[in-house]
SETORMI-889084 format. One line per field, with one value per residue (C-alpha): residue in one letter; y, x, z; residue number from 1. Coordinates in pm, 1 decimal. Each point is the difference from the previous one (the first is absolute). Last residue first. Layout:
BEGIN
resn <- [a;...];
c2 <- [Y;...];
c1 <- [X;...];
c3 <- [Z;...];
resi <- [NUM;...];
end
This chain:
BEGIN
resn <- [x;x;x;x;x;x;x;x;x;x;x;x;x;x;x;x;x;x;x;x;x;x;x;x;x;x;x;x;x;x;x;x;x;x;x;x;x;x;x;x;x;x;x;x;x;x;x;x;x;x;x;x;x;x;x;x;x;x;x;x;x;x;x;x;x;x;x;x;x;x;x;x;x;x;x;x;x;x;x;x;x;x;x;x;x;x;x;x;x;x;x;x;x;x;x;x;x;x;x;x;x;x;x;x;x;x;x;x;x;x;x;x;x;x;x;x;x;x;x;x;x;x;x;x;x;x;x;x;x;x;x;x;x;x;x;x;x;x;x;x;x;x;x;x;x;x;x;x;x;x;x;x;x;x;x;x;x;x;x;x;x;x;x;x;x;x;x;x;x;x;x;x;x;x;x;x;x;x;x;x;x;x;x;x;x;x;x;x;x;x;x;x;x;x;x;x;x;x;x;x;x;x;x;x;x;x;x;x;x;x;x;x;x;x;x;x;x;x;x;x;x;x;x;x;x;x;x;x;x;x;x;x;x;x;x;x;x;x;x;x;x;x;x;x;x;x;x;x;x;x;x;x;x;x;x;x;x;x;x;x;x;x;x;x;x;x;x;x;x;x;x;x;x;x;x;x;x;x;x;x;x;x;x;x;x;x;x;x;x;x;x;x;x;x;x;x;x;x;x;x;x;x;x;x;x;x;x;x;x;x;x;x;x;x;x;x;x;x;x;x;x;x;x;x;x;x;x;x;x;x;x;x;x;x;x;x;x;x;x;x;x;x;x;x;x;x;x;x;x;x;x;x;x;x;x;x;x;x;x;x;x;x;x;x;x;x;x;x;x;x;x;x;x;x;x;x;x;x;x;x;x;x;x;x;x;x;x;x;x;x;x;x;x;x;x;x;x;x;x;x;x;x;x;x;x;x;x;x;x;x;x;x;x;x;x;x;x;x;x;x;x;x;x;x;x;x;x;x;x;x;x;x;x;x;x;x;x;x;x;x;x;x;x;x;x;x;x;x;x;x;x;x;x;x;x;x;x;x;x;x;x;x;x;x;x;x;x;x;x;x;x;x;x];
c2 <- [3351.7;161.6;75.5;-180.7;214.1;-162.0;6.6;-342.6;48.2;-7.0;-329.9;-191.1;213.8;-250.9;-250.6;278.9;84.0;-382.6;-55.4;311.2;-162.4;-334.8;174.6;242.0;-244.6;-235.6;290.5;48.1;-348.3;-280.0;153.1;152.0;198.2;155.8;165.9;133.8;143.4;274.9;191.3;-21.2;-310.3;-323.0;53.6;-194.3;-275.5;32.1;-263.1;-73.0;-213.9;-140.1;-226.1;-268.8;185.0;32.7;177.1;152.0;85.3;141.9;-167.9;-335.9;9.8;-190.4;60.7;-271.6;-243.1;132.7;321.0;167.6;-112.5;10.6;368.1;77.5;-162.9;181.8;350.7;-16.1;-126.0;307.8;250.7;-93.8;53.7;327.3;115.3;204.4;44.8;180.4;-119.6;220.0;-183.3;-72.4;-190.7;-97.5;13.9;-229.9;-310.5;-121.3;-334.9;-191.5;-329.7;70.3;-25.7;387.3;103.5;-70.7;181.1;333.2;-13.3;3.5;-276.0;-167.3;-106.4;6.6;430.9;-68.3;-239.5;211.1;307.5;-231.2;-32.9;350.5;112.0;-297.7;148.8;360.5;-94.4;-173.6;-268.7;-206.5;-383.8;28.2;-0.5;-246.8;-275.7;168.6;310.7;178.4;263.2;239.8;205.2;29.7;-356.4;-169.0;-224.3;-303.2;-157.1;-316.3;-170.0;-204.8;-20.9;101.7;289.8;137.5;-8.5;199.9;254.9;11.2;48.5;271.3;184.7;-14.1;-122.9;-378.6;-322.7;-167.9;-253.3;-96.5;-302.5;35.4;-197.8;288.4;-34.0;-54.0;364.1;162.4;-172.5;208.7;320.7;-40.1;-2.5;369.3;102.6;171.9;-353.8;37.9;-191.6;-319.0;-174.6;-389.3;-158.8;-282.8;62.7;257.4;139.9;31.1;85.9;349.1;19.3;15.8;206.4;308.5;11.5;-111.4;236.1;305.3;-139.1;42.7;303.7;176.7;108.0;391.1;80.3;237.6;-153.6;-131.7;-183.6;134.8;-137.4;150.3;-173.6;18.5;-34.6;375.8;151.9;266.2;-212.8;-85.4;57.5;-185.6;99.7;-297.7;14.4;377.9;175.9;307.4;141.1;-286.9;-72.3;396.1;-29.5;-319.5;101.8;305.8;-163.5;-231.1;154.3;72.9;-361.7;-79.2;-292.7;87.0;240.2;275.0;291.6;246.9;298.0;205.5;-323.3;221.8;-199.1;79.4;-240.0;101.4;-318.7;163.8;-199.4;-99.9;-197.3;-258.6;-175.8;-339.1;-147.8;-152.8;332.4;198.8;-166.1;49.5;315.1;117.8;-222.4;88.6;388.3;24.8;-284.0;239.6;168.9;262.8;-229.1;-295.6;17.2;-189.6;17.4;-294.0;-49.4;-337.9;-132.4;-344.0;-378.9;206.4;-105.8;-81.4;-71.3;225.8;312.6;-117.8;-85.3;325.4;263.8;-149.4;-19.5;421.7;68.4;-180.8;261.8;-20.9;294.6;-115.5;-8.7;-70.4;-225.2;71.6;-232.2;-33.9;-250.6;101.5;-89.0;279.8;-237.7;110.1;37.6;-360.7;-122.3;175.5;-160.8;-340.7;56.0;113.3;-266.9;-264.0;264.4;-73.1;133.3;39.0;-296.5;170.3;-61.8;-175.5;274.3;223.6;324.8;214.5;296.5;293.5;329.9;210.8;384.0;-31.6;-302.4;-360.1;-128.8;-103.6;236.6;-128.2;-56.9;-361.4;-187.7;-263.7;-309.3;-318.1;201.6;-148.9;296.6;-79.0;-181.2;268.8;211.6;-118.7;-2.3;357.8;101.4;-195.2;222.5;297.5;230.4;345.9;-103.8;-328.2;22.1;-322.8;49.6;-212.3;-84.3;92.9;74.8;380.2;-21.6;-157.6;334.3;214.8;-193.7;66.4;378.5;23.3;-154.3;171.5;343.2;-193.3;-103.4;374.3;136.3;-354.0;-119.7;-367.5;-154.1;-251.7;-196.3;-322.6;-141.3;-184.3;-152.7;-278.4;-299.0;-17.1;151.1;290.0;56.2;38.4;236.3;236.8;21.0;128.9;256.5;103.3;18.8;263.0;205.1;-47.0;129.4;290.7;129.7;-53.6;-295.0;-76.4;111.9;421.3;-118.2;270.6;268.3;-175.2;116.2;87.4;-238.7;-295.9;-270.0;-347.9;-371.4;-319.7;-278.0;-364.0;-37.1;343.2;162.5;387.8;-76.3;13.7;321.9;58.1;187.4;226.1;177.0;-187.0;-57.7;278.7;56.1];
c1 <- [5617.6;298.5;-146.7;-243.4;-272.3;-155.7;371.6;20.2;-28.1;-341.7;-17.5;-350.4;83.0;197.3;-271.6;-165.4;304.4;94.6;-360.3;84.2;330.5;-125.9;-303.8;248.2;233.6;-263.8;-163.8;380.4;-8.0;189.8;85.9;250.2;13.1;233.7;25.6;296.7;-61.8;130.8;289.8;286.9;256.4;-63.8;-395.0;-225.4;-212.9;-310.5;-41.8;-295.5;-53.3;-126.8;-265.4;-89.0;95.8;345.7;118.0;295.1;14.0;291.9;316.9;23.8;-345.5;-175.2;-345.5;-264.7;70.9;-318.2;-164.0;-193.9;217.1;306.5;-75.6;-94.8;322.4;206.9;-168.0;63.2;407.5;-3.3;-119.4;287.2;204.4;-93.8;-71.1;363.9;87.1;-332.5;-249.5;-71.8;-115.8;156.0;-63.8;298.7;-181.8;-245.9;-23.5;-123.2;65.0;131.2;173.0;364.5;20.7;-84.8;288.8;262.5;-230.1;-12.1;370.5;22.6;127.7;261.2;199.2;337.4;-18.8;-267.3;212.6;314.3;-237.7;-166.9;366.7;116.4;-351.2;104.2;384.5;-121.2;-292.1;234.6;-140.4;250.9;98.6;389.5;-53.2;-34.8;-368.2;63.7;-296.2;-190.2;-218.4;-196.3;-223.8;-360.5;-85.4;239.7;269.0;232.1;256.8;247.7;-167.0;199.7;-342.7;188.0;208.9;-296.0;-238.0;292.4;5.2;-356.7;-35.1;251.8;-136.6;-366.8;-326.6;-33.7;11.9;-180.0;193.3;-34.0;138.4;106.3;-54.3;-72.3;-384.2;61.4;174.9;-278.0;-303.3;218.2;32.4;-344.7;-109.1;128.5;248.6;-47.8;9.2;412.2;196.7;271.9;81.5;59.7;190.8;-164.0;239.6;308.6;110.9;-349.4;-160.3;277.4;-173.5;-337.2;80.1;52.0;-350.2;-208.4;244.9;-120.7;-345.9;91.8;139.2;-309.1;-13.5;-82.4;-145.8;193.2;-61.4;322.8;9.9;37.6;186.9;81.6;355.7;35.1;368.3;108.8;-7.8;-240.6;-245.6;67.9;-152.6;19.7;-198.7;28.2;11.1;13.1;-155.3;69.3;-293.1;-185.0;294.3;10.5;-381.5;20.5;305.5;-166.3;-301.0;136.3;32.5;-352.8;-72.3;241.4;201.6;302.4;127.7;218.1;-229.0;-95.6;164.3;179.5;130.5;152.0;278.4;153.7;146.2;-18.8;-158.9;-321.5;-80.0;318.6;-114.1;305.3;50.6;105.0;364.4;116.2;184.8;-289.0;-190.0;205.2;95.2;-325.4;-95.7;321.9;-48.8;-383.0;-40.2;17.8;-327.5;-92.4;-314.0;225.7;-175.5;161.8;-171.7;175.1;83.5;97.2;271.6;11.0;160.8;59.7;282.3;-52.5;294.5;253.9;-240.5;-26.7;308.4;191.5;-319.8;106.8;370.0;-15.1;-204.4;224.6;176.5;134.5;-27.4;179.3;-158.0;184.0;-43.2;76.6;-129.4;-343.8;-260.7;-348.6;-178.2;-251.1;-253.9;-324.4;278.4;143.8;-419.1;-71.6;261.2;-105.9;-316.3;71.7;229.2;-291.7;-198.1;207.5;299.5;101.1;164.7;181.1;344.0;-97.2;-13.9;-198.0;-189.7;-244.4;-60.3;-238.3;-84.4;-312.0;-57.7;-100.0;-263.0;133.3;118.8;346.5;104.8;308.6;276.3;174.3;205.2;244.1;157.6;90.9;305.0;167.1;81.3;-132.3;-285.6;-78.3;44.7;-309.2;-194.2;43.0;-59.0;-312.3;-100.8;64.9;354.6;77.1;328.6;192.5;131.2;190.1;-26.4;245.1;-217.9;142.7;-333.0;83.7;41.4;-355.5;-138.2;177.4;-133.3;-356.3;87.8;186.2;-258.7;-311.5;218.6;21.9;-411.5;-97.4;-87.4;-73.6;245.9;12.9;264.0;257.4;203.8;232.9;92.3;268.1;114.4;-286.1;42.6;-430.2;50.9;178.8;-269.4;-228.0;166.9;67.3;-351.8;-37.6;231.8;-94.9;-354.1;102.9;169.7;-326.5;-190.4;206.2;-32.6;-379.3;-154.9;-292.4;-31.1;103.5;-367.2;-187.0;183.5;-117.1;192.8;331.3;-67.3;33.4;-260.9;-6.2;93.9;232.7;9.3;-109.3;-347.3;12.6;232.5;-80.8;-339.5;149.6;122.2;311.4;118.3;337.2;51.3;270.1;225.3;225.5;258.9];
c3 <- [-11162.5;157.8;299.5;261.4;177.9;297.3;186.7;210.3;388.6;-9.1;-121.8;-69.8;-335.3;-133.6;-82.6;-241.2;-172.4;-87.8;-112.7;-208.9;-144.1;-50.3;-245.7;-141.7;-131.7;-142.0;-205.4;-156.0;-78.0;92.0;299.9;259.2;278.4;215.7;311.5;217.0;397.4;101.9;235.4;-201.7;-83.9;67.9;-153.0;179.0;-244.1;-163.4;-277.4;-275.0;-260.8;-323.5;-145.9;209.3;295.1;172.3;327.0;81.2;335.2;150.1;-75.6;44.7;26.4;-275.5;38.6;-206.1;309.8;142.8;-170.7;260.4;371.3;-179.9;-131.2;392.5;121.8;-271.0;75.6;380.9;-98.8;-208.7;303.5;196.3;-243.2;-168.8;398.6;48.8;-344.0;-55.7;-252.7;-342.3;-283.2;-293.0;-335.0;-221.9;-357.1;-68.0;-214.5;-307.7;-103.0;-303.6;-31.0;-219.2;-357.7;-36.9;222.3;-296.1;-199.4;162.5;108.3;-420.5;-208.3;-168.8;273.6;148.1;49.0;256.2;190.9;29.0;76.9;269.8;179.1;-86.0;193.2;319.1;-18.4;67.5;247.3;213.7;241.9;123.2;-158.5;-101.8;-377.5;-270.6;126.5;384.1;-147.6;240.1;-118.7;267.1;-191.9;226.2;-88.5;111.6;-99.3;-92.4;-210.5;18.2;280.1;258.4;232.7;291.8;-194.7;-178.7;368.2;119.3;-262.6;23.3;329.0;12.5;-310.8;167.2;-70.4;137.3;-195.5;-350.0;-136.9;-361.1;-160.2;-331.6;-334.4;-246.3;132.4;337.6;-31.0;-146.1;200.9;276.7;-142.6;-104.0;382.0;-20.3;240.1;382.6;201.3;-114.6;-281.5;33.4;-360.5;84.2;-292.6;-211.4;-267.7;38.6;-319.8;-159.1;377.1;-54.3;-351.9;125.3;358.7;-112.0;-138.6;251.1;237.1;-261.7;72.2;370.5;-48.0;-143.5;-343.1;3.1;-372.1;-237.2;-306.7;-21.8;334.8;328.5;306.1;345.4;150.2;395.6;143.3;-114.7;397.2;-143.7;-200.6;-391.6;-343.3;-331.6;-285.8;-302.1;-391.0;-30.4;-252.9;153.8;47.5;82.1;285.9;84.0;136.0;79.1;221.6;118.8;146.7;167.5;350.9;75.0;5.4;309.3;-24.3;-211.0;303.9;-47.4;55.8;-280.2;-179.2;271.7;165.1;323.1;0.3;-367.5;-218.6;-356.0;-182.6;23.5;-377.5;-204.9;-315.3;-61.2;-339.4;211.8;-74.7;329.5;98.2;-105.9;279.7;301.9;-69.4;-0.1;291.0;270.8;164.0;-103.7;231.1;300.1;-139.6;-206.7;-105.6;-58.2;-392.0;-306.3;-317.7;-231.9;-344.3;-32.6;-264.0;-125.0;160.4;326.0;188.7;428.8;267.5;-68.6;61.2;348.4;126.3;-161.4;112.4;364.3;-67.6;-144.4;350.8;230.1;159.4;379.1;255.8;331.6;363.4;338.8;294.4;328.0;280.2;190.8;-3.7;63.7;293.7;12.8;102.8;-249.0;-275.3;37.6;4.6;-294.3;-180.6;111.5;-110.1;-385.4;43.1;93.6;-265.2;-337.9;-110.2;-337.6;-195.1;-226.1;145.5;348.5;303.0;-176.7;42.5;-159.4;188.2;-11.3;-119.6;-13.9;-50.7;-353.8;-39.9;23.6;-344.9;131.1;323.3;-13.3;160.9;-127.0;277.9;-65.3;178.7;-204.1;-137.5;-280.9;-178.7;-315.9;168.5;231.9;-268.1;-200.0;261.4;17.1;-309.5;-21.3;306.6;-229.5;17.5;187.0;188.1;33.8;301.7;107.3;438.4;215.0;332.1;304.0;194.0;-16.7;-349.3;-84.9;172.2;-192.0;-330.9;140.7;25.3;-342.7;-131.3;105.1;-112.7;-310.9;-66.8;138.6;-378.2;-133.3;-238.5;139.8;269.5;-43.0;272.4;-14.5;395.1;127.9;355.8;-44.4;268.0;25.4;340.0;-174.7;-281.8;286.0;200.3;-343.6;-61.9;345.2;11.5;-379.6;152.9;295.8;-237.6;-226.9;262.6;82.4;-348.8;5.6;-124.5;220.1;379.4;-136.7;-195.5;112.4;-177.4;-339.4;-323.8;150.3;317.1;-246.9;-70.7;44.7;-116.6;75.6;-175.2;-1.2;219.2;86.6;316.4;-42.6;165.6;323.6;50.3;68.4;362.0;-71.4;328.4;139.3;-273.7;41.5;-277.2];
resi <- [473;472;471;470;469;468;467;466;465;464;463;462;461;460;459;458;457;456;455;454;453;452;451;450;449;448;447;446;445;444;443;442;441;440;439;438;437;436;435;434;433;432;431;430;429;428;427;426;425;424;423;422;421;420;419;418;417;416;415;414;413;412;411;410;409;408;407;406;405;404;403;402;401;400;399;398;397;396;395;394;393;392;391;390;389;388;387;386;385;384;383;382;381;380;379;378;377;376;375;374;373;372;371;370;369;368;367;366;365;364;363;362;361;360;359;358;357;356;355;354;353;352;351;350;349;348;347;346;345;344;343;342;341;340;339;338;337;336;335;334;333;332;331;330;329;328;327;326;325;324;323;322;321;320;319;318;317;316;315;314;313;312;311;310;309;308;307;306;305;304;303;302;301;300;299;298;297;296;295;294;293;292;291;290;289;288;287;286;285;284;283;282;281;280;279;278;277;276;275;274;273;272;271;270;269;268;267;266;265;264;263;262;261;260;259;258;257;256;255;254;253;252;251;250;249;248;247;246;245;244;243;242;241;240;239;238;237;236;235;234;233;232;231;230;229;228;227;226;225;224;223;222;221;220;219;218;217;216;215;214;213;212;211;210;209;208;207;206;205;204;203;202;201;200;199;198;197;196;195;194;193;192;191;190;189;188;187;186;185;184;183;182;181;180;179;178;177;176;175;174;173;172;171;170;169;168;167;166;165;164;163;162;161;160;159;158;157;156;155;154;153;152;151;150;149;148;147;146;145;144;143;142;141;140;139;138;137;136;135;134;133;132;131;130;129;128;127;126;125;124;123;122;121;120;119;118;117;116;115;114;113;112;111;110;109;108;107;106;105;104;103;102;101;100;99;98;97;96;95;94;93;92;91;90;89;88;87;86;85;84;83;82;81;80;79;78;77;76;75;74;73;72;71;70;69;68;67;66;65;64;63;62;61;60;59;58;57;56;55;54;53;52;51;50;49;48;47;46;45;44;43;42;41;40;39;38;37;36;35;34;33;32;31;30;29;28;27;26;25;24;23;22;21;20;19;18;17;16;15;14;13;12;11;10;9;8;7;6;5;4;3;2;1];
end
């Protein structure tokens, strides 16, 4: 294999992961994730584990049409460094963490495209168990590919199955004081291959909904985040009866909630609940969420004797935020739901929906009710606005020093700019993953909302680099 061609772009390298698009969808992107590419990433991947004294590496890709041809390439690549490759096949990102611990492999790569459109794919990598890696690796790795140094030696690659221990750990680990009957949706997705079973093995009366896997997601795609995407689960949870709709996003480590009425609950309500009984077992404990989740979220958790800690959007910064604050649970907004308090601490949208079914099925009333007793806000869905990976950056640090200059010490920018008013909020922040810009907003009133929101819109268009029309409102 000659090496001397490939030339990656730069925007693959995010702040934890790495993202693009394949040549089959996009001919212009032979830079991004084409077959040589990932060669040429395997080689570097493999560099880095070695200088960190790793000889061993777990790998799992999703059901996307060109996920295993991606695979085999990358894993190729890891050979020629030396490295000993545990293949682990079509699986989640949950999945994978999950067998490096049950292999006891500190190196692993997932290859995934997650809930990027179809064409995409990307890395995540670790170097620490579950702890993914974050951008001084992210740099580091880039740096080994930009050199071509790349350690050489012959490794070789084994398939390993872990899929009956991975449904094993996590159905031991919750009972369910009544039945459930549950709609499940992965939207044809990879998780189609582990959440059925998953849930009738701990006792749920399971509705099956695009639980065949199929990459071309004939019915809808697999991500609990988009509005369009619900629809059929209330549809089938009214229909049903059903006490709770459950749906998950292609690499299975984002849960979508809804309750029996049919309404989308979103995950950082579904943290407020999760947390309660964990903050019963574990007093005064810090919970860690993102800038993304609902101030009640936090007035929650102070409430049942908590301590909230707001951080940065993204599973790796959570993860690691989770581990330095010792907290037993965590999460974001857009589905990631961490739990330490019971389990091994990784997002895993299967475990986090047996986790709240456990709950639910421990009282005597409906999601509806439980939520009731909480503060009450209304906010807006995940807002975006097209920005291109190359500028998003730039043009977010420009939008932070102008919010700083107009609303003082109201901006909290560990992330963006989140900025709070009297009676709600608003946050733009770069999105780690495509080319755009995420909004939210939140109020005590619906009125409220709107009003931060449009003062929002009309600051933001000082940027001609930001799209003018923003989607998914």
């Amino acid at each position: 294999m000659s090496l001397d061609a490939v030339q990656l772009k730069p925007t693959l390298f995010r702040e934890y992961d790495l993202r693009g698009r394949v040549p089959d969808y996009f001919p212009d992107a032979q830079d991004e994730l084409s077959d040589d590419g990932m060669r040429f990433l395997g080689r570097g991947y493999g560099t880095l584990a070695q200088r960190r004294g790793l000889k061993r590496v777990v790998l799992c890709h999703d059901l996307r049409h060109y996920s295993a041809r991606l695979r085999d390439c990358f894993a190729e690549g890891l050979a020629a460094t030396g490295m000993h490759v545990q293949d682990i096949g079509c699986g989640l990102s949950p999945t994978l963490y999950f067998a490096q611990i049950h292999l006891d492999s500190p190196a692993g790569v997932m290859i995934t495209a997650s809930h990027n459109p179809q064409g995409w794919s990307g890395l995540k990598m670790s170097l620490n168990y579950i702890q993914t890696m974050l951008r001084p690796d992210i740099e580091e790795l880039q740096a080994i590919c930009a050199s071509r140094e790349f350690t050489t030696g012959e490794g070789h690659i084994e398939s390993v199955d872990v899929r009956q221990a991975y449904l094993d750990d996590m159905t031991s680990r919750v009972k369910l004081e009544r039945p459930l009957k549950i709609v499940l949706d992965p939207g044809n997705g990879t998780a189609a291959l582990f959440c059925v079973e998953a849930f009738e093995r701990a006792g749920v009366d399971v509705v099956p909904l695009f639980c065949d896997p199929d990459p071309d997601f004939p019915n809808h795609f697999p991500n609990p985040s988009e509005v369009a995407a619900r629809a059929a689960v209330r549809e089938a949870v009214v229909r049903e009866g059903a006490d709770l709709g459950f749906s998950f996003d292609g690499d299975g480590d984002r849960l979508g909630v809804q309750d029996h009425t049919g309404a989308f609950i979103n995950a950082d309500r579904v943290l407020m609940l999760l947390t309660r009984p964990v903050l019963a077992r574990h007093a005064g404990a810090p919970v860690v969420f993102d800038v993304k989740c609902t101030q009640a979220l936090a007035e929650d958790v102070e409430a049942h004797g908590g301590r909230p800690v707001m951080w940065k959007t993204g599973h790796s910064y959570i993860k690691s935020k989770m581990v330095e604050e010792d907290a037993p649970i965590a999460g974001e907004r857009s589905g990631h739901l961490f739990i330490r308090d019971g389990f091994h601490g990784y997002d895993d949208g299967i475990f986090a929906g047996l986790r709240l079914a456990e709950y639910l099925a421990s009282q005597d009333r409906s999601l509806v009710e439980l939520l009731a007793d909480a503060p009450q806000y209304v906010t807006s869905p995940e807002i975006n606005a097209d920005c291109p990976d190359e500028v998003k950056y730039d043009v977010m640090e420009r939008v932070v020093a102008d919010f700083r200059e107009a609303y003082g010490d109201r901006v909290n920018d560990i992330n963006g700019a989140r900025v709070s008013f009297d009676d709600g909020w608003g946050l733009v922040r770069p999105s780690s993953n495509l080319p755009e810009l995420v909004l939210v907003f939140e109020g005590r009133t619906e009125e409220v909302m709107n009003r931060i929101k449009e003062e929002f819109r009309e600051r933001l268009k000082a940027y001609p680099e930001i799209g003018a029309q923003w989607h998914n409102e």
